[in-house]
N, C-alpha and C positions, 0 to 999 in steps of 0.2 A: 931186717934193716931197710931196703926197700919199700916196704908195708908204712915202716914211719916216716920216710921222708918223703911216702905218698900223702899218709897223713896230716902230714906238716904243710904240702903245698896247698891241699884242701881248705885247710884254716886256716891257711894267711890269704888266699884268696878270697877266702870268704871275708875276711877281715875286711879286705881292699874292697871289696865290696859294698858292705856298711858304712864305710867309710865316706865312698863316693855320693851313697846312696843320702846321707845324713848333709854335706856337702850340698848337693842339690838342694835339698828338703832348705836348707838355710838358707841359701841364694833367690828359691822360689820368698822364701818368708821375706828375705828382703827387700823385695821387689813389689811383691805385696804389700809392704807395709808404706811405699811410695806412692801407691796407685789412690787416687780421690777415691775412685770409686770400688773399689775392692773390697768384698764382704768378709774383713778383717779387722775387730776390732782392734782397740788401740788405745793407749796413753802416752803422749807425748811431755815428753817436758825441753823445751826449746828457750838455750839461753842466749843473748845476745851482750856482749859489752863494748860498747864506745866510749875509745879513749878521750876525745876531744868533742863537747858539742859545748852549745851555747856560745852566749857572747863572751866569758870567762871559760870556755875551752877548758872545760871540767869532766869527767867519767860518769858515763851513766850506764846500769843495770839493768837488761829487761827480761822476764820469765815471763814466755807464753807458755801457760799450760795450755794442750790441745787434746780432748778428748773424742775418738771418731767411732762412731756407734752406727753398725748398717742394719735395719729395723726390716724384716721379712713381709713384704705386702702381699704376696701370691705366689704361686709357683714359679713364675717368671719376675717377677718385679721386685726390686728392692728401694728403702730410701736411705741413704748413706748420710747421717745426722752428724755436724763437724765442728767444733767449737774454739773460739779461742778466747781465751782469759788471760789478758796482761797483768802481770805484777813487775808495777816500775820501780826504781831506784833510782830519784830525778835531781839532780842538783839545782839547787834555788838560789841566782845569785853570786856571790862570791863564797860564802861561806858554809851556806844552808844546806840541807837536803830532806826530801819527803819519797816516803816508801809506800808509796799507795796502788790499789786496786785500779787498772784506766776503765775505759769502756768492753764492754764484752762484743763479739760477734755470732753469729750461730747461721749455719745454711742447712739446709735440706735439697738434697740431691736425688731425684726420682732417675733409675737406670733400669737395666733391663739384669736379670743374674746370672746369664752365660752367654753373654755377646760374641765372644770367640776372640778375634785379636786386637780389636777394634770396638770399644764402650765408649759411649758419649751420657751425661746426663744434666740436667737442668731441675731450676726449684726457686722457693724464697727464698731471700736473706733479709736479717733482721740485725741493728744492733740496737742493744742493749746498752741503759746510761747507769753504768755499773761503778763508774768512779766513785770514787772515796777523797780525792781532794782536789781544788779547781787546775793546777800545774799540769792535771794530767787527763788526756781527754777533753772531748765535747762536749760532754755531759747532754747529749741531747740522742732521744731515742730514732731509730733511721729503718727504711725498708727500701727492698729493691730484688732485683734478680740475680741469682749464679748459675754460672756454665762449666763445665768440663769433658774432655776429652781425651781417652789416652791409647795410645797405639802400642802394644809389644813385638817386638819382632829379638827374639834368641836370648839371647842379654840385655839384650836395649829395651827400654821404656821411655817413650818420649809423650810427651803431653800440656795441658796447660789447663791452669786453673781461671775463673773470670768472676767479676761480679761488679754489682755498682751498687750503689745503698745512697739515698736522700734522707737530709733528714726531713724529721717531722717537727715543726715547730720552731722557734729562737730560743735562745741562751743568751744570758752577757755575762761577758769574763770582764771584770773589771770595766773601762767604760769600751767596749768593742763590742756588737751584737756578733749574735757568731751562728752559723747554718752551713752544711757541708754539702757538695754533689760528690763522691769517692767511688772512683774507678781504681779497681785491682786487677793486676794483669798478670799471669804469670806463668809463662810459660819452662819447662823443667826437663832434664835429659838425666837419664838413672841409668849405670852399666853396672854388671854382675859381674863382676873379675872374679871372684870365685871362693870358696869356704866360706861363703856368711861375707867377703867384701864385696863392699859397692864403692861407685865412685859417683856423684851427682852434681851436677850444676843448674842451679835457677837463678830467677830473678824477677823478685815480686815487683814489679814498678807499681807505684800506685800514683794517681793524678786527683789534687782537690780544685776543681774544676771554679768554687767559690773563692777561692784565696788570692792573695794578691797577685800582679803580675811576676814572673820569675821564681814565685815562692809557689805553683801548681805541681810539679813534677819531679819525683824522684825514682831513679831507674838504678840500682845494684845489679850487681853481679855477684856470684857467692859460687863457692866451693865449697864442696863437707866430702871428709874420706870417713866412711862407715863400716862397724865390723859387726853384723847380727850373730847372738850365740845362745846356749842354754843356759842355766843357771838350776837346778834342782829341777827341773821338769818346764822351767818360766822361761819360755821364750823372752828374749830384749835384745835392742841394740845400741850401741855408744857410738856416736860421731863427733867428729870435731873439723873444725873450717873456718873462711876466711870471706869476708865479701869487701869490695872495692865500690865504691857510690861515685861514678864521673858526674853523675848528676844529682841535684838535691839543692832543697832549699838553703838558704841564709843559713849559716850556724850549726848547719848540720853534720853528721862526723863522717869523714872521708872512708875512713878505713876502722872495718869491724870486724871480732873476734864472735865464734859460735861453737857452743856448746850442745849438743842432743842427745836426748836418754829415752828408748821409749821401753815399753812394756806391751808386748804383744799375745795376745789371745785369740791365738788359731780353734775354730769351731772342731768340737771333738763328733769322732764318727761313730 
């Protein structure tokens, strides 16, 4: 008798073990899957809904797909290749609406592949005039530079993403000639609560430096509670959140809902 409820402590400890052990392993994936610069691929699908924009304060839908590809340069070197691809849901109007492709982004991020606690890395960035209808987007192709930086200390990851892109060339949208200078700033705070939750706060401000006066700057604030799990061997995680805009152009929608699904592809050993 003794013998099996030695037995039995043995295997539930060991249980508690795996457990913790899996626990961790999900927490690291989650944290990872935050980090710019982390040789972790990834597919993101990041949804955004604004209940009120334009001048008829109508709903609009945005899906950025974000696909993050870290490409092996050397023993030491990586480049962390980052993409974003809008798919809008734009109201036209009082009545109307168009479901079009915007402009795309892509950066390249040169870093080092085992910085310790503290990784910084820098690259181009480029956009791309990827729209599909004039509603949405510049429609005009842009280059510039990206920065990021991020710091881990236990649970915490703090950090910030950067870049600026000009465009190249003019546009006219109707009768307005159109040209961008676009600074993105973004600085982000990630904690590890534990089994695969995190809890994250950023806030992408971005500044079009060409636009009218009052209409350059918009600063959000955003929340997302995240829970990383497995699924059949597939690492992913599901978030959902809330961002508040005290600041923003004309017309712009105060308060917004977010949606996030990724798909993560941890490097097999």
């Amino acid at each position: 008798m003794r013998r099996v409820a030695f037995f039995c402590v043995i295997v539930l400890a060991g249980c508690a073990e795996m457990a913790s052990a899996r626990a961790q392993d999900l927490d690291l994936l989650s944290t990872r899957s935050e980090n710019p610069l982390s040789n972790l691929p990834s597919l993101t699908f990041n949804h955004v809904f604004s209940a009120h924009i334009g001048r008829f304060r109508r709903p609009q839908n945005i899906t950025n797909v974000q696909p993050n590809l870290p490409i092996s340069l050397s023993d030491d070197y990586n480049v962390v290749v980052r993409a974003n691809v809008p798919l809008i849901d734009q109201p036209i109007g009082r009545t109307d609406r168009v479901y079009a492709l915007s402009d795309s982004t892509i950066q390249a991020l040169f870093t080092r592949k085992n910085p310790g606690s503290f990784a910084w890395g820098f690259g181009p960035a480029v956009a791309l005039p990827t729209r599909t209808d004039d509603a949405v987007g510049f429609g005009l192709p842009g280059a510039g530079v990206a920065f990021s930086a991020v710091k881990t200390e236990g649970r915490w990851l703090f950090g910030i993403n950067a870049n600026h892109v000009w465009s190249i060339g003019e546009a006219r949208v109707g009768a307005n000639q159109v040209e961008y200078s676009l600074t993105t700033f973004q600085p982000f705070v990630n904690y590890a609560i534990g089994d695969g939750w995190a809890i994250n706060f950023s806030s992408v401000m971005t500044a079009n430096w060409l636009a009218d006066s009052g209409q350059q700057l918009r600063i959000p604030l955003s929340l997302l509670l995240k829970k990383t799990f497995i699924v059949q061997h597939q690492p992913m995680s599901l978030g959902i959140g809330a961002t508040y805009v005290p600041v923003r152009p004309d017309n712009a929608a105060e308060w917004q809902l977010r949606a996030q699904y990724s798909l993560l592809f941890p490097p097999r050993n």
